[in-house]
N, C-alpha and C positions, 0 to 999 in steps of 0.2 A: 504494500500500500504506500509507504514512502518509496519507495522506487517510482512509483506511478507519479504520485504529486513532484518529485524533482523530476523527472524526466518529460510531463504530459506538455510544460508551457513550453518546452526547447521543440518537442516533437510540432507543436500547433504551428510557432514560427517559422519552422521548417519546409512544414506541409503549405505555409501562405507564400512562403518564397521559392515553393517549387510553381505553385499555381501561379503567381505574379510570374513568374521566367516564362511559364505557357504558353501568356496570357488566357489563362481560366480552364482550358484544357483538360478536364481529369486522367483521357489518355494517356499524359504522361506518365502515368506511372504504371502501365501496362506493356509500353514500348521495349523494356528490359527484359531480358529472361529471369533477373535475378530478382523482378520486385513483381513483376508476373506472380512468378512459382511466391513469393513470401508474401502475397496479398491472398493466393489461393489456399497457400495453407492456412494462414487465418480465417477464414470464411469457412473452410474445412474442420477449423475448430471450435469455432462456433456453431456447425451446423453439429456438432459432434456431442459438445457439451448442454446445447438442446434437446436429443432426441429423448434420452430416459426421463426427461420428465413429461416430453410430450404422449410417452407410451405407459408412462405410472397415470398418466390423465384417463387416459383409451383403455386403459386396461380396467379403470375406476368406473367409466361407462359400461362397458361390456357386463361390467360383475354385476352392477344394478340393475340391469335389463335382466340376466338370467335368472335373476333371484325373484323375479315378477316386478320387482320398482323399478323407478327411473330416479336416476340421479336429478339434483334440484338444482346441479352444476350448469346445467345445458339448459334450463328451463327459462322463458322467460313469461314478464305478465302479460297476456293479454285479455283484455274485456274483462277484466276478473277473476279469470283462470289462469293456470300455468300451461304455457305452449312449449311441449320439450321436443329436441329435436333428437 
């Protein structure tokens, strides 16, 4: 967490003075092989560190359904009832 706070405001500067060299360009930083591949792994690891929670969610659905209820997770109001999906 201090690693982040000392290094977050050099990285922002960074990232404005790539965009400004651009002019506004986000492509630039696809043009390398080397920031290519290290922006894909990040995205890689985010989609990574997403997925078990999004399957402890689906899996939370699925068990209220078999059980005969529905989760009140997915449920929204309408007209005064719950509309679950």
């Amino acid at each position: 967490m201090l690693l982040a706070f000392i290094l977050g405001p050099m990285m922002e500067e960074y990232l404005r003075r790539a965009l400004l060299l651009s002019r506004g360009d986000p492509m630039v930083f696809l043009q390398r092989p080397i920031s290519a591949t290290l922006l894909a792994i990040g995205v890689l690891a985010i989609i990574a560190a997403s997925i078990p929670s999004l399957y402890k969610k689906r899996e939370e659905a699925f068990r209220g359904i078999d059980r005969g209820r529905i989760s009140t997770a997915y449920c929204l109001p309408v007209h005064d009832r719950l509309a679950c999906c």
